[in-house]
N, C-alpha and C positions, 0 to 999 in steps of 0.2 A: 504494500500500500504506500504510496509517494504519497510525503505530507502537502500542504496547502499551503499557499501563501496566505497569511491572513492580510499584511495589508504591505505598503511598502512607505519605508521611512527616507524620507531626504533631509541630510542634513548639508548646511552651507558650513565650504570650506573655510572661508572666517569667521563665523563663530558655531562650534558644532550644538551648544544649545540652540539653535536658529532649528525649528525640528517641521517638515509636510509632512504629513501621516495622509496616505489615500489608500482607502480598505476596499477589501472585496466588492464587487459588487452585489446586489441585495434585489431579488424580484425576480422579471425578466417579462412580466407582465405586458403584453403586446408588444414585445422587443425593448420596451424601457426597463430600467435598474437604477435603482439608490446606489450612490455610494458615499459613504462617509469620509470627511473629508476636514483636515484637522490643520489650523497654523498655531505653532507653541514658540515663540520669541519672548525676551525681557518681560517681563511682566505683565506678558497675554497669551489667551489662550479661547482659541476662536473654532468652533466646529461648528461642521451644515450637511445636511445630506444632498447632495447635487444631482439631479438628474440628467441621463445619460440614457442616449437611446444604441442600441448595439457598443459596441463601444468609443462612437463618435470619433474616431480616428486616432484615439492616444496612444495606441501601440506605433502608428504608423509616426506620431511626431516625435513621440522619443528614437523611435528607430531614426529617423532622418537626425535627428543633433546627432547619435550614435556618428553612423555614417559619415557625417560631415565634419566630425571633431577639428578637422583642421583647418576651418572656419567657412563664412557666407557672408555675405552683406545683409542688412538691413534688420528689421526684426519678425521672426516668426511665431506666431501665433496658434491657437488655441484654446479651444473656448468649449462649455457644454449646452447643450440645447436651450435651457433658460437660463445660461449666463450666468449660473451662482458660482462657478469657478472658472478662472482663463487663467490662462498660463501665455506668456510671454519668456523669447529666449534673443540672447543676444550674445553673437561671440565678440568680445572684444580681444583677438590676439590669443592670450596664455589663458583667458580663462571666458567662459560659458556664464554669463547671469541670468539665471530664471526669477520669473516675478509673478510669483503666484496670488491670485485675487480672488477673495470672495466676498459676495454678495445674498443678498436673502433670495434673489430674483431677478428678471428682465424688469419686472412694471414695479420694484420698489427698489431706492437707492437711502432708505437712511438708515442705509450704515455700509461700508466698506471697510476691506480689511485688505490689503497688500506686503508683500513680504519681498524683499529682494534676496536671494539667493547667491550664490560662487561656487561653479562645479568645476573643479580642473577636465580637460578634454582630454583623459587618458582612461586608463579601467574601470573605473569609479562609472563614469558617463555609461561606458559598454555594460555594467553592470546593471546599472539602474535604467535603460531601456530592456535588457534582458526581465529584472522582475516587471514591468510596465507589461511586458506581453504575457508572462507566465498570468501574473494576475487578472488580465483580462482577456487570455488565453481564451475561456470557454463562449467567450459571445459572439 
C-alpha cells in the first residue's frame, strides 16, 4: 500500500517559518474539489478552502517553473476558479518568487492575504512540482 500525500508544504528560502500548506483535494463533486489551503508567516495564520475544478492546471504550472528553472520573462500566473487563491511566479536570475494570494472569493475583496515567497531553481523546485502532481495526481 503507497502512502498518501496528505498535503504539500512550501516553505521560502528566506525565512523557512514563511510556511503554504495546500492539502488534498476534498469532493470531486461534478468534477469540482475543496482544497485546503493554508499561509502561516510572522504572526499570521490565514486558511480557506478554495475551489478547484479538475485540477485547474497546477500540476501543469508547477511542472513548467520545474522545466524552466533556468529562467523566463515576465510573470506567470495562476489562479483557481473563484479566485480565492493565485499564485504568481517570477524568476528573477538565482532565485524563483512565488506570491501566493488568498481571498474569501471573486464577488468579495474585504480581506486579502499575500505572501511572497524565494525558491532556489534547483531540487527543491523539481521536488515540489513532483508533490504538486502526486497530490493532484488522481483528478
Amino acid at each position: 500500500m503507497t502512502d498518501v500525500l496528505p498535503e504539500v508544504l512550501i516553505r521560502s528560502e528566506d525565512d523557512p517559518d514563511d510556511v503554504v500548506s495546500i492539502g488534498r483535494p476534498i469532493g470531486g463533486v461534478d468534477g469540482f474539489y475543496v482544497v485546503p489551503v493554508g499561509i502561516h508567516a510572522d504572526g499570521l495564520s490565514c486558511t480557506r478552502d478554495a475551489v478547484i475544478r479538475g485540477d485547474d492546471g497546477i500540476r501543469a504550472f508547477f511542472a513548467g517553473l520545474a522545466r524552466d528553472w533556468r529562467g523566463w520573462r515576465g510573470v506567470r500566473k495562476w489562479d483557481t476558479i473563484e479566485h480565492d487563491l493565485a499564485i504568481k511566479a517570477r524568476h528573477t536570475g538565482r532565485k524563483i518568487r512565488l506570491n501566493f494570494t488568498l481571498r474569501p472569493g471573486s464577488d468579495r475583496d474585504y480581506w486579502i492575504v499575500t505572501l511572497e515567497m524565494v525558491i532556489p531553481p534547483d531540487e527543491s523546485l523539481d521536488r515540489l512540482a513532483r508533490d504538486i502532481g502526486e497530490l493532484f495526481g488522481d483528478l
